[in-house]
N, C-alpha and C positions, 0 to 999 in steps of 0.2 A: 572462733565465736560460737557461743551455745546455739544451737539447732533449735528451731522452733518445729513443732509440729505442724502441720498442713490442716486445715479446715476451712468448712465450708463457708464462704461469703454471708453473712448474715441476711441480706436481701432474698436471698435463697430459701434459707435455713427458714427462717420465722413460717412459712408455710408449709410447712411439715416436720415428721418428728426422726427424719432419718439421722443419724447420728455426725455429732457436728464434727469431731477430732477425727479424722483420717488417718493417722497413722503414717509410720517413717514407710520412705522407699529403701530399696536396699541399701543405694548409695548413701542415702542420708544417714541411713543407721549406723556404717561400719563408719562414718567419717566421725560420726560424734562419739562412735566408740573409742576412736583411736586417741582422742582427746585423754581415756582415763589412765591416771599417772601409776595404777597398780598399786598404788598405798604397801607397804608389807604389813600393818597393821590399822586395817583402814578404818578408820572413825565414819563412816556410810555403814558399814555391816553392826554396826552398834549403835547406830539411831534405827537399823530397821526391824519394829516389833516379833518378828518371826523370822527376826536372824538369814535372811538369805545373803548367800554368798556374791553380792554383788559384782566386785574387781574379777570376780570369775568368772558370772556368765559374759558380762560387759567384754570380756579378752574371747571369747567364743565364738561373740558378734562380731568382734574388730577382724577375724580369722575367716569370716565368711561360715562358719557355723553356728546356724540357727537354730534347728532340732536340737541341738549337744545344749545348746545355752538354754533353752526351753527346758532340758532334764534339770540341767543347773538349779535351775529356779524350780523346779518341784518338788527337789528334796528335803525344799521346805515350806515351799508356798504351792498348796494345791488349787489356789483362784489366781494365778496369775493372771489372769486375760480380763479380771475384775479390777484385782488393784493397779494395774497396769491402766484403767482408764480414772477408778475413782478414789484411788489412795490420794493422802493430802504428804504425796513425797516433799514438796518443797518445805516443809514443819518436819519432819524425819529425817531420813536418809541424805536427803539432798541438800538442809540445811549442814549435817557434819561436814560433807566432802572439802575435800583441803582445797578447792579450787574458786572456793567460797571466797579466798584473800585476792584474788582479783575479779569478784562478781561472777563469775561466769560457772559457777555448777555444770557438772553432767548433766542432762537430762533423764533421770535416772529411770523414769517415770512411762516418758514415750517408749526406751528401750526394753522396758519390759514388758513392755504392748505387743511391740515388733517380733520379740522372741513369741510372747503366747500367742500371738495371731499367725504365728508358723502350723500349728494344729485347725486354723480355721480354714485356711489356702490351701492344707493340702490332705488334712484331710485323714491324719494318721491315726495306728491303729491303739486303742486305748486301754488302758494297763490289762494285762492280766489277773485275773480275780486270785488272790493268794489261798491257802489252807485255812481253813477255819478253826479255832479253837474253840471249846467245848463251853467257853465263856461268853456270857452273853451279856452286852454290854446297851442301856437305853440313853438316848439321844434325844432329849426335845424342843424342839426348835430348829428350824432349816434353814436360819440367818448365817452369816459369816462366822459365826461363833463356832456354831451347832458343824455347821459342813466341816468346819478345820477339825473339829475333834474327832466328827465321826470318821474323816481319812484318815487323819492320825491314827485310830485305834485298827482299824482296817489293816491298818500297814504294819502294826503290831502283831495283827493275826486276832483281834477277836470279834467274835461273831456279833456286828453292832446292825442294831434298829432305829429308824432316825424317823420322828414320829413330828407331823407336820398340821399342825389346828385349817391350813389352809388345802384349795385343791392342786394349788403348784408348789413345788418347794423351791427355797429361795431366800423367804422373809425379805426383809427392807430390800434384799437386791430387787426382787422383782415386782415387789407393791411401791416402794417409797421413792426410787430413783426411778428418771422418766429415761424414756426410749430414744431420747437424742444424748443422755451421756453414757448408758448403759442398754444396750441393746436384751430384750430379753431373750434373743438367741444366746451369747454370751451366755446369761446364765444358765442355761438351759445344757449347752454343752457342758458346763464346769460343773454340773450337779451330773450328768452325764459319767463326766468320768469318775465323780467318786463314787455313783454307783458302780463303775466295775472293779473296781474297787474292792467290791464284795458288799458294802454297806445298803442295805435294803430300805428302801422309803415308804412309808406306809402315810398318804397325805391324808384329808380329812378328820385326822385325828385329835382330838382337842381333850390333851391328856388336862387333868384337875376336873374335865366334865366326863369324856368320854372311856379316859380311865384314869385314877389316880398314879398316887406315888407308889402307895401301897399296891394299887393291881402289879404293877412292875414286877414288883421282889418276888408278887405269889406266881406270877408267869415265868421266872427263874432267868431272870435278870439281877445281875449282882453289883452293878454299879449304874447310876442313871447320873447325865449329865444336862442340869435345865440349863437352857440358853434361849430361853422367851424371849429376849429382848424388852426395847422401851417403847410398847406402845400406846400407852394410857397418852392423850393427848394435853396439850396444859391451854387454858385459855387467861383471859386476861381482868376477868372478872368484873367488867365495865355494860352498863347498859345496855342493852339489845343486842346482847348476846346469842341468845335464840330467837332471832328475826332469820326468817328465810332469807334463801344466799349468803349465810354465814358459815364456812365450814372451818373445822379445823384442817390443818395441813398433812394431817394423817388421811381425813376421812374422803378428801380432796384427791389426795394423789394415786388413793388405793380404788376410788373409780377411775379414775384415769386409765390407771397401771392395769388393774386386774380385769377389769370390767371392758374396755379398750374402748374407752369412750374416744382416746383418740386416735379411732380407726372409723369415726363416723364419716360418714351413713353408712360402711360396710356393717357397723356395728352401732347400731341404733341405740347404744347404752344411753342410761339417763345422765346427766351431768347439766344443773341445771343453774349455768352460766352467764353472766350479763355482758353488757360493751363495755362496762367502767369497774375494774375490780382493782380491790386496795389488797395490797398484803402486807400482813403486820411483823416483819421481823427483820433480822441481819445476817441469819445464819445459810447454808447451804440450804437446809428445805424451803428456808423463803424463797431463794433465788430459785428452786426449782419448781415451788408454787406460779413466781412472776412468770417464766421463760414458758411452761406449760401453758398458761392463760394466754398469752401472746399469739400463740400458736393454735389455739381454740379460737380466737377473733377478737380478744378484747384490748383495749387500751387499759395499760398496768401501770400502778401508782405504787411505789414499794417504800411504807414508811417505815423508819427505823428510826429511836429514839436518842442513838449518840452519831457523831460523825462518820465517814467512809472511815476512817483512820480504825474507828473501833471494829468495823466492820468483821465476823468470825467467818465467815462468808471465804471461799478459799478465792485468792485475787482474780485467775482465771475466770470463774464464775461470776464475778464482778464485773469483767471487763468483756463478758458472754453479752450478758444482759443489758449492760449500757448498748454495744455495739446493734445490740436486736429492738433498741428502744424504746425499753422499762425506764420509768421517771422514776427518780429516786428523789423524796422528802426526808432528808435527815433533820437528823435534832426537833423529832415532831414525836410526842405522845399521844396515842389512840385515847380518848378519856369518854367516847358514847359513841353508839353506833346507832344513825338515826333510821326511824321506819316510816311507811307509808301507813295509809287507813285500811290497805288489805295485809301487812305485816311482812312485807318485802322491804328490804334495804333499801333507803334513800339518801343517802350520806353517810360519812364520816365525822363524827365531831374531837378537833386534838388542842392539844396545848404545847407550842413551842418550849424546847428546852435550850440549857446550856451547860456546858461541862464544868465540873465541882473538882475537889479532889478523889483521886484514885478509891474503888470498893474493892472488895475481893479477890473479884478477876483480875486486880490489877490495870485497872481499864476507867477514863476517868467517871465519876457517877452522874449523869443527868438529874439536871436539875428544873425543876420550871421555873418559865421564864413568866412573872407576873401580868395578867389582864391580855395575855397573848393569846388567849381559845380562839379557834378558828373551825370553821368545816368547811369541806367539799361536797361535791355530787360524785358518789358511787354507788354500782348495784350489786353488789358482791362484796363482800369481806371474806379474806383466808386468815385466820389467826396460825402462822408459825411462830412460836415464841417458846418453840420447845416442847416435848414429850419425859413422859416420866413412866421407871420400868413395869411392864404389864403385871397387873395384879391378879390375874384369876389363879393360876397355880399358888402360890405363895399363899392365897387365902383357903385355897380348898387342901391345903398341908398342914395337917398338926404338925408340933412342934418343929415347923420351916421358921427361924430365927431371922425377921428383917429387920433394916435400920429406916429411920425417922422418915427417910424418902422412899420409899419402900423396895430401896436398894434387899436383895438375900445379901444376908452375912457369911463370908466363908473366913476362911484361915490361910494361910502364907499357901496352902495347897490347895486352893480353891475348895475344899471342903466343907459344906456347910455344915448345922448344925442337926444334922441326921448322917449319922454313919453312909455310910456307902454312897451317898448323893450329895454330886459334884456343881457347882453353877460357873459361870463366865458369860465374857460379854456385857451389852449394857443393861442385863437385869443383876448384873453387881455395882455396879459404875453410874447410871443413867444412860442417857444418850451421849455416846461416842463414836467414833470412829469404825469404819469398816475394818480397817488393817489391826487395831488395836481390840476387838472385840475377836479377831484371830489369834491375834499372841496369847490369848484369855484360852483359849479353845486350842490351841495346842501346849502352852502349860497344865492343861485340865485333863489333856489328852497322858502326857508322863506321869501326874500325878495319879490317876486311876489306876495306871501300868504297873507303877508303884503299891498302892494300894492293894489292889489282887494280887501281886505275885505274879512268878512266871509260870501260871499253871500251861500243864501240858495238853496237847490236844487229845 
């Protein structure tokens, strides 16, 4: 039988923000390794975006070695101990596995937790910095994009600068994901070793303002890779919208996250929170808006406008938030957000739906359900309903080539439409995935290799 991970009691949990999945014991690890049937051409290593060698570290772990399976997985995956907690394995990896025919998948997901928490426990010593070549290669953005490539190119050998608009580098790991699923030590270590790496971080840097594209090439950089990301926030365009206690789920979680508002009182940050807060969405930031709020002291109402079923929310998370209890209003549409006479939230006003035929996503399309308007009593609203890729570079780029959503345009080699400068991640895409905003950033990573040539150092 598949292995469940260990985690903490919800009872527990909702009073602080210590991290909820624990992680395998030894015993649990090798037993549910022993589970993998070795595929000789395994259909897991080809749902996994950045191609790690799964059936290999997995047989590592089964052997009692740890360290060996930890190198396993870095020869391609240089955040293991990230996607190990926040990759959406069970849509990847863990959907191909052949053991999928009688329900019971590998865990693929814990065990590459286990292997990268081998470096947390004990503590090992962190790559050696390689030779530098005479090439000098720009990097911007510190998201999962941005770190895959800039290892990537490190491990190449060339001399790369990874330029960061904030004071931590990180991006979405360290602003957007909260401190009960991702520890900001974690990332903190994993930005750690790709500095040594040899890859140089230079934070507060907010290239399009603090330098262009252009300063790059005149400072003799010969290939710059954007990887902004998606963080223009999207709202929902419905009345009282700018009534105080309304934030979006960016601006929300980056006081949280950066700000350590929840480290209060050690950390007197502002974050200014009510007892009744609605959050508008179904996706994984919703759920990390609700879970966050819970644990600040409020009672959380998480409305979402199609059924659980639709839910894009990874199920895990789903069954986080029930267990810590988040109400969940489905089939409800946000259509006014009401104020008081001093311009603070006083409700919610929505319109019941019900599901139509299939849109886009494939997913059925909510419909309203006639003379059904209703509202509640809440003092906060979080609008997560999604982000769209950040526009300040893109706009301070001549001739930077974007599409209708202000996705950059590149080409089959992540090339955009300025020679030498490479994008990936969700400022090509929108908002995606951790793991897949990697696969972006280590394709971006050979393509630039390619690009330069093999100059010599």
């Amino acid at each position: 039988m598949r292995a469940k991970i260990p985690q903490r009691a919800a009872s527990e949990r909702i009073k602080n923000f210590l991290e909820v999945a624990l992680g395998f014991s030894k015993e649990q690890a090798e037993k549910e390794a022993a589970r993998c049937l070795q595929c000789k051409n395994p259909p897991c290593v080809k749902g996994c975006p950045v191609g790690i060698d799964i059936p290999g570290f997995i047989k590592l772990i089964k052997e009692g070695k740890r360290r060996e399976a930890l190198e396993k997985i870095k020869e391609k995956n240089n955040l293991a101990a990230v996607c190990g907690r926040v990759c959406p394995q069970e849509d990847q990896c863990e959907v191909a596995c052949i053991l999928n025919k009688k329900g019971i998948p590998i865990n693929i997901g814990a065990l590459e937790r286990y292997a990268a928490d081998y470096e947390l426990e004990h503590r090992t010593p962190q790559a050696a910095a390689r030779a530098r070549k005479s090439t000098k290669v720009a990097v911007v953005g510190s998201g999962p994009a941005g770190l895959t490539c800039a290892a990537d190119l490190a491990k190449m050998g060339y001399s790369v600068t990874l330029f960061e608009s904030l004071h931590i580098p990180g991006g979405v790991l360290v602003y957007g994901i909260p401190e009960f699923r991702l520890p900001k030590q974690i990332v903190s270590n994993e930005v750690q070793y790709i500095k040594s790496l040899g890859v140089e971080v230079k934070t507060n840097s907010l290239i399009g303002v603090t330098l262009t594209i252009e300063d790059l090439f005149k400072d003799g950089y010969k290939a710059v890779f954007v990887a902004t990301g998606a963080g223009l926030p999207g709202f929902l365009g419905i009345p009282g919208e700018s009534l105080n206690r309304v934030y979006s789920a960016n601006e929300f979680l980056t006081r949280v996250n950066l700000m350590k508002a929840y480290k209060f009182p050690e950390y007197a940050t502002p974050i200014n929170i009510g007892k009744d807060v609605a959050v508008i969405g179904g996706g994984n930031v919703a759920l990390d808006c609700a879970r966050v709020s819970l644990r600040l002291g409020s009672k959380v109402t998480l409305v979402y406008r199609r059924s659980e079923k639709e839910m894009p929310g990874r199920f895990e998370e789903i069954e986080h938030a029930k267990e810590e209890g988040v109400i969940f209003k489905f089939l409800t549409q946000p259509v006014k957000i009401l104020g008081d006479e001093k311009g603070f939230v006083k409700g919610l006003g929505c319109i019941k739906m019900e599901l139509g035929e299939p849109d886009d996503s494939g997913r059925r399309r909510p419909v309203p359900v006639k003379d059904s308007n209703f509202f509640f009593d809440v003092d906060t609203v979080i609008v997560a309903v999604g982000q769209s890729p950040n526009p300040l570079l893109p706009k301070a780029t001549a001739n930077l080539k974007t599409g209708k959503k202000g996705t950059i345009e590149v080409d089959e080699n992540f090339m955009t439409s300025i020679p030498g400068v490479f994008a990936g991640g969700d400022i090509i895409t929108g908002a995606d995935t951790v793991i897949s905003a990697m696969g972006a950033g280590k394709k971006a990573a050979t393509s630039i290799q390619n690009y330069l040539g093999d100059v010599s150092t």
